[in-house]
N, C-alpha and C positions, 0 to 999 in steps of 0.2 A: 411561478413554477419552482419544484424544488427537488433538492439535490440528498439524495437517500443512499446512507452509509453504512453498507451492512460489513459486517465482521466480527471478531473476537474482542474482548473485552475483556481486560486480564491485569493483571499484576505483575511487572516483568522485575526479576531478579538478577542484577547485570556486574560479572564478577567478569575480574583485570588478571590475565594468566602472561608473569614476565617477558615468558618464553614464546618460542613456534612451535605449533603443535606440528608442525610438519618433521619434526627433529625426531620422533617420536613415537612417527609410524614406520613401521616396516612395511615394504609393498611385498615381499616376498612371505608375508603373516598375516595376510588381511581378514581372513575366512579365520581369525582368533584375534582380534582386538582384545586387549583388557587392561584399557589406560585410565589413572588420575591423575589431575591437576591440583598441583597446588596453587590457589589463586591469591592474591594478593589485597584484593578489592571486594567489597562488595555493600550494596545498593539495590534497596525496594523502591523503585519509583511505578507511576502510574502508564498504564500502558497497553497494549491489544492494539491491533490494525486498524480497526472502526472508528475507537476514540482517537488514536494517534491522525489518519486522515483527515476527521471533521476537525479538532483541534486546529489543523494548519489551514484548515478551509476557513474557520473564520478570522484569524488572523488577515487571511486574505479578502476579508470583505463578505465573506459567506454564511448564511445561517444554514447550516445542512442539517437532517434530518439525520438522529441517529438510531436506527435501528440493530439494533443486540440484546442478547441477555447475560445478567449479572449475577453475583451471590450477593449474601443478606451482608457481607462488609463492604460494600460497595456504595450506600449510599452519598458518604463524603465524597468519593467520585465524582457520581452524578453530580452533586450540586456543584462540584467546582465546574464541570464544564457547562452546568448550565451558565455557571456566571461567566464564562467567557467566550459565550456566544454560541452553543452548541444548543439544538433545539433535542431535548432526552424525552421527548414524550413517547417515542417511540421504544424506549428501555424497557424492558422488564424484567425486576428484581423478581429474583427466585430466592425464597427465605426458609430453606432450607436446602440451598448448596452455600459454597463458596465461589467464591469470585474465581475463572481460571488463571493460573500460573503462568508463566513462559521463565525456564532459567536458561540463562545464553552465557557464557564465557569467550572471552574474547581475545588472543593473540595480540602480540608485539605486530604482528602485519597486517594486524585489519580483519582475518579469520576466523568466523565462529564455529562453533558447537553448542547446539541449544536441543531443551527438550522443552515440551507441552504438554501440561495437564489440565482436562479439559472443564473439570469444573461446572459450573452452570452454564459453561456453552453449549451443550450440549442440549437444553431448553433450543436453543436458537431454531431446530426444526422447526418448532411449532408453532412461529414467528411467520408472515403471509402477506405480502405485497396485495394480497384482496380484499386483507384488512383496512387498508388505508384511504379505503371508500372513492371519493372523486377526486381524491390530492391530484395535481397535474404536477406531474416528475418529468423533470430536464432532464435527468440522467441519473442513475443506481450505477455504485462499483458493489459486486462480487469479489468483496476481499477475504484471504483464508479463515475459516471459520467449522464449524460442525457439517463433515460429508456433507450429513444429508440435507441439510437445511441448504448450502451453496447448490446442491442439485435444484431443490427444490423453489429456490432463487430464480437460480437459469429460467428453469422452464418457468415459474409466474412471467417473469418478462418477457418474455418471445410470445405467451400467449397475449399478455395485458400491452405488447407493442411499444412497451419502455425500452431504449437505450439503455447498454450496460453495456461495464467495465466488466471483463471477466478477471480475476486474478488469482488465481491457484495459489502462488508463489509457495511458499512453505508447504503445502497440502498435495505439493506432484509426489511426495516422499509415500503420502499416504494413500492417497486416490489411484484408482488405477486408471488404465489407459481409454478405457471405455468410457467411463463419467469424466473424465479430462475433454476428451473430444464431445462427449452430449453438451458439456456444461461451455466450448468456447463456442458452437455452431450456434452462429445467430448474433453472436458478440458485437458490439460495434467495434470494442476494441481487445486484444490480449496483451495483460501485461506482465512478465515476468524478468529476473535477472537473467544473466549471459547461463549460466549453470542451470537455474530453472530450467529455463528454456529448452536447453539439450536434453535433458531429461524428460519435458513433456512430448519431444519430436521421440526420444525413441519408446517412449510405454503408448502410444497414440499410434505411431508409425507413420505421423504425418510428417513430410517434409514441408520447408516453407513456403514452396507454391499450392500446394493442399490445401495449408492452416489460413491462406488469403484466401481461398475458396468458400470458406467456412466464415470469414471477420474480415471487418472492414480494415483494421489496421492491428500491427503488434509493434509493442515497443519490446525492446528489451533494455532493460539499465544494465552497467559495464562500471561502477562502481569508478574509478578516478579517470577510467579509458570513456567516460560520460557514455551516451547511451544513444540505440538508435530506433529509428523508428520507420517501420515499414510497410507501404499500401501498396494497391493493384488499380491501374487504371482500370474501371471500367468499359471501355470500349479496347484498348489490347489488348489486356490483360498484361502488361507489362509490369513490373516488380519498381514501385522507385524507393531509393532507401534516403534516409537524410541522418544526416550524424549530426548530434548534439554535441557539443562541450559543456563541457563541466562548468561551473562557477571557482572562484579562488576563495578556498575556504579561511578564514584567518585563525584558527587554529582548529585541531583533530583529536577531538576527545573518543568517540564508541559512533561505530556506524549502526548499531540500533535503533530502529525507526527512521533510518534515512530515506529509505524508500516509501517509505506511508508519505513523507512528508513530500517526496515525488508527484505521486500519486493526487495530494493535494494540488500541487502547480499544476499537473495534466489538468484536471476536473475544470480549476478555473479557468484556464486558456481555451476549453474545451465549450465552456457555459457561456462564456463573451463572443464567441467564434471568429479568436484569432486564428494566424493562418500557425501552421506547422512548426516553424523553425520559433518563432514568438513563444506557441505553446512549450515546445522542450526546452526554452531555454527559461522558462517560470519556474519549469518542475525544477531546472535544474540548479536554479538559483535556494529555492524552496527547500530543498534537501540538504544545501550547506548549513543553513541556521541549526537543523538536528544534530550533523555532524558536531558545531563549533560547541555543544552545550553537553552533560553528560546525562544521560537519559532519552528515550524517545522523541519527546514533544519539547521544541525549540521554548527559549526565553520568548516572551511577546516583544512583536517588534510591530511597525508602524507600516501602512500602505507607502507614506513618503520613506521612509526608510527603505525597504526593497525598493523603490523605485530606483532611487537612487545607486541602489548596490548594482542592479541590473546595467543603469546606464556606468558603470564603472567597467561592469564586468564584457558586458557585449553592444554598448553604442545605444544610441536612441531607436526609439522606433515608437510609431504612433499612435502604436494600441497604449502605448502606457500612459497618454494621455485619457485614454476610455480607462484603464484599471484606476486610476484617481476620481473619475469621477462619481459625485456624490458620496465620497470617503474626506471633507476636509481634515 
């Protein structure tokens, strides 16, 4: 069975601003913004939600299926993730756009401002989970990518009775309230940051005993305050919440792409069916290798490697004997 990565595919341009951008705003001028930065850094690395997820999926022992669309400079792309374990059959190069863009600038405290252009994602509509014939899918993430195609996402799988990840995250800015709420009903899971988050409960108007109405669970990440994650019994309908910790990162280059690479440790924790606290603390190990490198997509590291980081960081535990195996 296999693990199907939809999202953006892009070229991320990731520039280093000295300063706080919060120095900068006036809150009594906000309805007239008209700021630049002067940035100090800047780096074309390889990058988009879809590629950046499957990348840390196979790291993790995963061949996931990636489905997106590219521009005509995108092939080197393609083949570098084919060589490191990412199954691109599902890519389609469009040879007459470009590849889309993301530029994100980044604060002394961790804080972005990024923009997106969309590129040949925008093909991604016409991209179809009914395409994929009899493939049997463990699980589809719904990561930010083209409206319509994430609509179009949603409902194939609640009709085709796949499991999915919903995730807006960057896309609650653009989406309204109404496709926000069609596209997490039916979800198995919603994932978004602390900020996301707030913002999809008030363009939706769902509060969080609603949004469990609606999905099986929501995590929200909380960026160094680690991330939590919240279900509904099915017979009380009771709220349990479980808080993750963080990993200890050894050092802090750009949190771009830290959450893809999240997103990755859910999926595999997810696909093994370990139990909860096990799976947030994969993602959350999973997310520091991003952090510690500068670019999206961590340095390749080893299955015995993170195991070991894990049992450093939060103790033994049994499932990591099952994520070693058949990885010598």
């Amino acid at each position: 069975m296999s693990i199907v990565v939809t999202g953006s595919f892009a070229f991320d341009y990731i520039m280093q601003f000295p300063g706080c951008f919060t120095d900068h705003i006036l809150p009594d001028q906000l309805e007239k913004i008209s700021l630049s930065f002067l940035v100090d850094e800047l780096r074309k690395v390889r990058g988009g939600c879809a590629p950046n997820i499957a990348y840390s999926l196979a790291l993790l022992g995963e061949r996931p299926r990636l489905m997106a669309t590219a521009g005509q400079d995108a092939l080197d792309y393609r083949d570098w993730l084919t060589a490191h374990g990412v199954d691109t059959s599902l890519l389609r190069i469009c040879d007459d756009l470009f590849t889309a863009s993301f530029f994100v600038s980044t604060d002394r405290d961790q804080n972005q401002i990024a923009t997106f252009y969309t590129g040949a994602m925008a093909c991604a509509r016409d991209l179809s989970f009914y395409d994929l014939g009899d493939d049997k899918i463990k699980v589809a993430i719904i990561s930010p990518n083209d409206p319509l195609a994430m609509d179009r996402y949603a409902r194939e799988c609640r009709e085709l009775g796949i499991p999915y990840i919903y995730d807006p995250s960057q896309q609650v800015a653009r989406v309204c309230g109404e496709e926000l709420a069609e596209g997490l009903t039916g979800a198995y899971i919603l994932i978004l940051n602390e900020y996301e988050y707030n913002i999809l409960q008030k363009k939706t108007g769902l509060n969080e005993r609603q949004l469990l109405e609606r999905v099986n669970s929501i995590v929200v990440t909380k960026g160094e305050d680690g991330s939590t994650i919240l279900s509904r019994e099915s017979e009380t309908g009771k709220v349990q919440r479980l808080e993750v910790p963080v990993a200890t990162p050894r050092a802090a280059y750009d949190p771009t792409g830290v959450g893809d690479a999240y997103r990755a440790g859910l999926i595999k924790g997810l696909v093994r069916g370990y139990p909860w606290p096990v799976t947030g603390r994969l993602a959350s190990l999973a997310a520091v290798y991003v952090l510690e490198h500068p670019g999206p997509q961590p340095q390749p590291y080893t299955l015995q490697e993170f195991v070991r980081r894990y049992r450093e960081n939060f103790g033994d535990t049994p499932e990591l004997a099952d994520l070693l195996a058949g990885h010598p």
